[in-house]
C-alpha positions in Angstrom: 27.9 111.6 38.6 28.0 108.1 37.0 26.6 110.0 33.8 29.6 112.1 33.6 32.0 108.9 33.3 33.3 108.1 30.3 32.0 104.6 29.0 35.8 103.1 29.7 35.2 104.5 33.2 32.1 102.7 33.7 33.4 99.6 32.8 36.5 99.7 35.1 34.3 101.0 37.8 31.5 98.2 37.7 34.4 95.3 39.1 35.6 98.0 41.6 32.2 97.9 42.8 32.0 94.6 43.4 35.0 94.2 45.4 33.7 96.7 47.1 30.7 94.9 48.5 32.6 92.0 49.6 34.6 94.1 51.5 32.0 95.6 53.5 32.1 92.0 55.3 35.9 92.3 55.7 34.8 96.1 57.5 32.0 94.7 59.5 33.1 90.8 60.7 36.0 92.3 63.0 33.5 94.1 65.2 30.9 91.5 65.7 33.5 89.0 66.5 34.7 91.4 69.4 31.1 92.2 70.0 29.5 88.6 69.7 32.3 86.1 69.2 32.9 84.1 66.3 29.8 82.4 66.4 27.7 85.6 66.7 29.5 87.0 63.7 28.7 84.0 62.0 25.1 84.2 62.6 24.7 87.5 61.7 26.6 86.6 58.1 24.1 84.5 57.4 21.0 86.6 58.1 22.2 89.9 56.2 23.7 88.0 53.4 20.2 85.8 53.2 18.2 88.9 53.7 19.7 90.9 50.9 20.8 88.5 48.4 17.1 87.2 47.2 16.0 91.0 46.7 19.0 92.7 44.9 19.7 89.2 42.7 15.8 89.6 41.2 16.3 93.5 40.8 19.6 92.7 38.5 17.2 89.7 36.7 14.9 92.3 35.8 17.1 95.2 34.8 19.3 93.4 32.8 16.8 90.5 31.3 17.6 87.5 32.5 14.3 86.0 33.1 15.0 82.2 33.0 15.2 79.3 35.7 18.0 77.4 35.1 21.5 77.0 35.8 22.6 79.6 33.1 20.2 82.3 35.0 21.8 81.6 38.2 25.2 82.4 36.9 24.5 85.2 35.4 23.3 86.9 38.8 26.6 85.2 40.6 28.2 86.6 37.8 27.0 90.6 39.0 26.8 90.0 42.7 29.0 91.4 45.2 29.5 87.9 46.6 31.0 87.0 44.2 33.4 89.9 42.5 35.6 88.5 39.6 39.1 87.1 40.1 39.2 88.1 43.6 36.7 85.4 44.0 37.7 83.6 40.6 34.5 81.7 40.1 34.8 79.3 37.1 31.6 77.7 36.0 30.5 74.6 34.3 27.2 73.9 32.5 26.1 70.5 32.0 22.7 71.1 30.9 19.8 73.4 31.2 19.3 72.2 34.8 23.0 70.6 35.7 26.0 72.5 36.3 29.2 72.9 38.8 31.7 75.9 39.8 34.8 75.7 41.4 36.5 78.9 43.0 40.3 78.9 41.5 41.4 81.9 43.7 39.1 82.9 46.7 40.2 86.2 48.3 38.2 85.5 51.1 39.4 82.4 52.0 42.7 83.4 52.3 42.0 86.7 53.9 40.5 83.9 56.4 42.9 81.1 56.7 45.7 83.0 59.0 43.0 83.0 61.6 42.6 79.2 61.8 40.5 76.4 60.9 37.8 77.0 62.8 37.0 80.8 61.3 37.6 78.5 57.9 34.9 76.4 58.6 32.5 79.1 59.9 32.7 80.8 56.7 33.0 77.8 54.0 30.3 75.3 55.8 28.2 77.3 58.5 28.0 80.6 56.6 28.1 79.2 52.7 25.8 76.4 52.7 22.3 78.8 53.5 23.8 81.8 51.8 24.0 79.7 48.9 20.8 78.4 48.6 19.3 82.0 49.4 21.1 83.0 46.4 19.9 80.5 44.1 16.0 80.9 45.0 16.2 84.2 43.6 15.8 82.1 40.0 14.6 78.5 41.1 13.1 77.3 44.7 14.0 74.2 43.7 17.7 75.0 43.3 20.4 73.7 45.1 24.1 74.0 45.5 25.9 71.6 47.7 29.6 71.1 47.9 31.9 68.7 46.0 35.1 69.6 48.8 35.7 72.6 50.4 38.1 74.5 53.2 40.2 73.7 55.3 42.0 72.9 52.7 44.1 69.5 52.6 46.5 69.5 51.6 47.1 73.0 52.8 47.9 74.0 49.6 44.9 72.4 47.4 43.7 74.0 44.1 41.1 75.0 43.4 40.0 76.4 46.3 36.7 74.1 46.8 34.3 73.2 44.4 29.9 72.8 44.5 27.3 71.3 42.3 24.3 73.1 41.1 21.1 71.1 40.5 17.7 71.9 39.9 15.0 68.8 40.0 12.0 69.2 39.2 10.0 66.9 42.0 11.9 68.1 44.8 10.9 70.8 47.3 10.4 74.4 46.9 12.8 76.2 49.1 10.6 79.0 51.5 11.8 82.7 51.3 13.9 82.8 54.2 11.9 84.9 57.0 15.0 87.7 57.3 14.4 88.4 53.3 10.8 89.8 54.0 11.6 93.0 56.1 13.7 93.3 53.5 11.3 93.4 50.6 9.2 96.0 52.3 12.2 98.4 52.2 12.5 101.2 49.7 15.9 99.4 48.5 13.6 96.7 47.0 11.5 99.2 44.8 13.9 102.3 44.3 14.0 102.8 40.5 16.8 103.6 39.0 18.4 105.0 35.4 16.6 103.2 32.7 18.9 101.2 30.2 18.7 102.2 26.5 17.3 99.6 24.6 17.9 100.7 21.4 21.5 101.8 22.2 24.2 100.3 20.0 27.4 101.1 21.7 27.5 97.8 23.7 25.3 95.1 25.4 21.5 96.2 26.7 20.8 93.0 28.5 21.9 89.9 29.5 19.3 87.3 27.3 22.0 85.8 25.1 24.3 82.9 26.2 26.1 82.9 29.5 30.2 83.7 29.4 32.9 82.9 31.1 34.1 86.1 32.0 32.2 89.2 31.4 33.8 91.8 30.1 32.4 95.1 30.9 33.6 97.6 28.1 31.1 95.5 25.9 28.0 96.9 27.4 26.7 99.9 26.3 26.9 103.0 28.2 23.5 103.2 29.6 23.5 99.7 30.7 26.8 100.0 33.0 25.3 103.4 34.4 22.5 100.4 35.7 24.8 98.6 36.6 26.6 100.2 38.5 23.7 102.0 40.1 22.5 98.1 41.3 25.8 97.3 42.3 25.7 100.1 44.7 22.6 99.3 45.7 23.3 95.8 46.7 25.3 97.5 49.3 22.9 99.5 50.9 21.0 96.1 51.3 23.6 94.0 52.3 23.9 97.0 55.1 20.2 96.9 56.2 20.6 92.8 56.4 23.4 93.6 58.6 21.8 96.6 60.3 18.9 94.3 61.2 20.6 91.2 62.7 22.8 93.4 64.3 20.2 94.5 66.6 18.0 91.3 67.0 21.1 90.5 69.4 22.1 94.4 70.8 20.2 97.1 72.4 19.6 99.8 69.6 23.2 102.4 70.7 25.0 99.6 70.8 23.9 98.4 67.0 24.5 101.7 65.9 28.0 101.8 67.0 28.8 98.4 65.0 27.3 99.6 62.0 28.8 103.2 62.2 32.4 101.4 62.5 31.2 99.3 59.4 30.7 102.0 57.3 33.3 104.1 58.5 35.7 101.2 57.1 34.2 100.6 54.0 33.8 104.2 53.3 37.4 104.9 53.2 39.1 101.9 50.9 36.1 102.3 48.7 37.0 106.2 48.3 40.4 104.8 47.8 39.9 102.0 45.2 37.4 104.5 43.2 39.5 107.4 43.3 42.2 104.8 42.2 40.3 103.1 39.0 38.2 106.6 37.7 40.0 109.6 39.1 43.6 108.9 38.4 44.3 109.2 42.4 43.6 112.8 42.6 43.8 115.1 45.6 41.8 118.1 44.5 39.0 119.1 45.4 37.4 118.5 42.2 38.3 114.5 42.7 37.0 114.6 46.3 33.9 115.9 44.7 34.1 113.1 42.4 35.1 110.7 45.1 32.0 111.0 47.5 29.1 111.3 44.5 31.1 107.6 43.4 31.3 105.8 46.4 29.1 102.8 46.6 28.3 103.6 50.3 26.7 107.0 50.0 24.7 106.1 46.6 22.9 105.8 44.5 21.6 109.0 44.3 17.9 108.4 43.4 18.2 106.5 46.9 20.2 108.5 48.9 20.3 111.9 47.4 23.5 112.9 48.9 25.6 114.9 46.8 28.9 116.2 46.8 29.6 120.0 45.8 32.3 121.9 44.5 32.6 125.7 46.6 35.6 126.5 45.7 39.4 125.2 45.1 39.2 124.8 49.0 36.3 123.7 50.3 33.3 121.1 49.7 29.6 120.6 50.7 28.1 117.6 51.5 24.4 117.5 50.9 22.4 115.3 52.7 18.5 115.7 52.1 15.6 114.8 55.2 13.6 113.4 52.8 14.7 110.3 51.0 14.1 106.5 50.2 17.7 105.8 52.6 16.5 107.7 55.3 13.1 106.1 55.2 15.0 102.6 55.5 17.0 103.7 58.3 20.5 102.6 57.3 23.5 104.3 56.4 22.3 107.5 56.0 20.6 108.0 59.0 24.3 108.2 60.5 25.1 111.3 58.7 22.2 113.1 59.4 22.5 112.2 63.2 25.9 113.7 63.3 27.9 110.5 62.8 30.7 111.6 60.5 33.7 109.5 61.0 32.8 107.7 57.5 32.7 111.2 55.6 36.1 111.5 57.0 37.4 108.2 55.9 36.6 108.9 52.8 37.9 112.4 52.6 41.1 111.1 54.3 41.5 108.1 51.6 41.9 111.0 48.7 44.0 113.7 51.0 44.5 113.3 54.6 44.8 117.1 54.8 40.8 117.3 53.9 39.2 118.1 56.9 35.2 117.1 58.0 33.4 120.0 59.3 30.2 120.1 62.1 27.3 119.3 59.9 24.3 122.0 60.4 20.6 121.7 59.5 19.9 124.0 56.8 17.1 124.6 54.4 18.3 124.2 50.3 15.4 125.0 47.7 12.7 124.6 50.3 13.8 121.2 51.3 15.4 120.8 55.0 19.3 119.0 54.5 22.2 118.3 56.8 25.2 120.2 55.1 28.8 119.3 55.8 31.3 121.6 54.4 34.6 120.1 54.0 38.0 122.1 53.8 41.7 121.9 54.2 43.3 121.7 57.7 45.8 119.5 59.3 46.6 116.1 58.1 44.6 113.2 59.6 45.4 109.9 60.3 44.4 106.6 59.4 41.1 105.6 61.0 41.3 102.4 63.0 37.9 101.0 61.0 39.8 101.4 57.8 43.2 99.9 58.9 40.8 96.8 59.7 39.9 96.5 56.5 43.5 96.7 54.8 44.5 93.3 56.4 42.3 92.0 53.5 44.2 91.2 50.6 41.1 92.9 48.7 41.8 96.3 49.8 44.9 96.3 47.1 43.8 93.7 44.6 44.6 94.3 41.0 42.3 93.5 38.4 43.6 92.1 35.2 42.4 92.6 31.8 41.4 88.8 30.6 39.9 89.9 27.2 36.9 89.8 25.7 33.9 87.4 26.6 33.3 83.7 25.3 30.5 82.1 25.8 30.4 79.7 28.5 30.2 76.0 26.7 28.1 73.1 27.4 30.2 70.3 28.9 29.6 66.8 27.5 28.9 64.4 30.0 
């Protein structure tokens, strides 16, 4: 599907994307809290978010060419991780030199998505949570990176601005940081190693790779075409990750039904504001069946395709298919898919509710398509459905209606004198 986008759709669609991932947090923390308590959920933040952030920050190194070990590197991958989406987690960075450099967050969504909750959720997520997600992060382009706070949340005064601010240093005699033990289950996965669409080198309708200077804000209509199809196609791939991370901590402190629940509500929420937001950004808010088409083959949670395979089907003016193959690199990892083909489809209808509650989910049967055994869903109209609780979760986060603004095209990030 992302090769039928128009280049303009691409680049609107890569930020999308990126909210997107945060959010899956925002779908899954409510549940674990209830399940675990606030410092269960805060645990199990820190292990998926440490799992899948060293893997999917060297896949985007080595699709997009950044291939150094300094401070520059590392913002680069901030700069394309779902961690980190732009403005609603307004990251503004500072380079002092090859090995020095700073950030400070001027807006963080997810701070102030937290804050009505109290100081103590505050401090879970800005100290217990941030300080070995961080470092997770940066070991992805130098073991001996490390990024420590300047001040941070609670804020006081209540209104203090920017949000917090942290140091980035690299020294050269001090320790290597050890891959964190929850990242290597996660290297063995088929996420790690899935390839995806190769980027055009000799293309010359935008950027191919990232090997020039580091800027401020990247703007995404100055990448070529093929680059933001892999881009986009990492993007949603750092979702499935960030769901296996979760999948897996989940059930270090759970019997196995119980885990399954959790993450079944976790993708049921996400599913449904990410149909929403993309059907928002690409499809002009469409209801037919055309855009619901459109809607599933897009949404970060059922993709990519060379992972996943699902795929989305126009029958008729009516009615939809849902494809789902047996055999597939998602299915082999055992995360979200693994849902739908068990029967679990309370995400497909999230998502089919977020572009018309009158689409209806269908059983899902067991078919063979082309000599390949698939569970098909067909999808229709019917009566009007209503809200999922899992996706009214995710609404009270301001991300689930943040605008993005256009903020130009990209300068290069200077080097500060100090």
């Amino acid at each position: 599907m992302t090769n039928r986008l128009t280049h303009d759709q691409l680049a609107t669609l890569v930020p999308e994307l990126l909210l997107t991932g945060q959010l899956i947090d925002r779908s899954g923390m409510a549940h674990l809290i209830a399940a675990f308590g606030r410092d269960g959920m805060g645990e199990v933040a820190i292990e998926e978010w440490m799992a899948a952030s060293p893997v999917y920050t060297g896949r985007i190194r080595a699709a997009l060419g950044i291939d150094g070990d300094g401070v520059a590197d590392m913002i680069k991958c901030l700069q394309l991780d779902i961690g980190a989406p732009p403005q609603f987690m307004d990251f503004r960075y500072r380079i002092d030199d090859e090995y020095h450099g700073s950030f400070v967050l001027d807006h963080c969504g997810a701070l102030l998505d937290v804050e009505p909750m109290g100081d103590e959720y505050v401090t879970t997520m800005c100290h217990t949570i941030e300080d070995p997600t961080f470092d997770a992060t940066a070991i992805a382009t130098n073991r001996r990176a490390r990024i420590r706070p300047v001040h941070r949340p609670p804020r006081v005064p209540v209104d203090r601005s920017p949000h917090c601010e942290w140091t980035i240093t690299i020294e050269p005699d001090r320790d290597e940081l050890p891959l964190p033990e929850v990242t290597k289950p996660m290297l063995a996965t088929r996420a790690a190693t899935i390839e995806l669409s190769q980027i055009d080198a000799d293309a010359t309708d935008g950027l191919v790779d990232y090997r020039g200077p580091v800027v401020d804000d990247l703007a995404f209509d100055e990448w070529s075409t093929s680059a933001l199809v892999r881009i986009v196609e990492e993007v949603t791939l750092q979702h499935q990750l960030l769901a296996l991370g979760f999948l897996d901590s989940v059930r270090r402190r759970t019997d196995e039904a119980t885990a399954d629940d959790i993450f079944d509500k976790q993708l049921t929420g996400i599913a449904g504001i990410a149909a929403e937001r993309v059907a928002a950004a690409v499809l002009d808010s469409k209801t037919d069946a055309a855009a619901l088409v459109d809607a599933l083959n897009l949404n970060p949670v059922f993709g990519p395709v060379q992972y996943t395979g699902f795929r989305a089907e126009l029958i008729d003016d009516e009615h939809v298919e849902v494809h789902i193959p047996h055999t597939s690199a998602a299915l082999e990892d055992g995360g979200w898919m693994r849902l739908l083909v068990s029967g679990r489809l309370a995400s497909l209808q999230a998502a089919a509710t977020a572009i018309d509650p009158t689409w209806v989910v269908g059983e899902s049967i067991e078919a063979e398509v082309d000599g390949s055994e698939e569970t098909v869903v067909r999808i229709g109209r019917g009566e009007a459905q209503r809200e999922c609780g899992e996706v009214a979760i995710v609404r009270f986060s301001a991300g689930s209606s943040f605008t993005f603004t256009d903020r130009g095209p990209s300068r290069p990030l200077p080097l500060s004198v100090v």
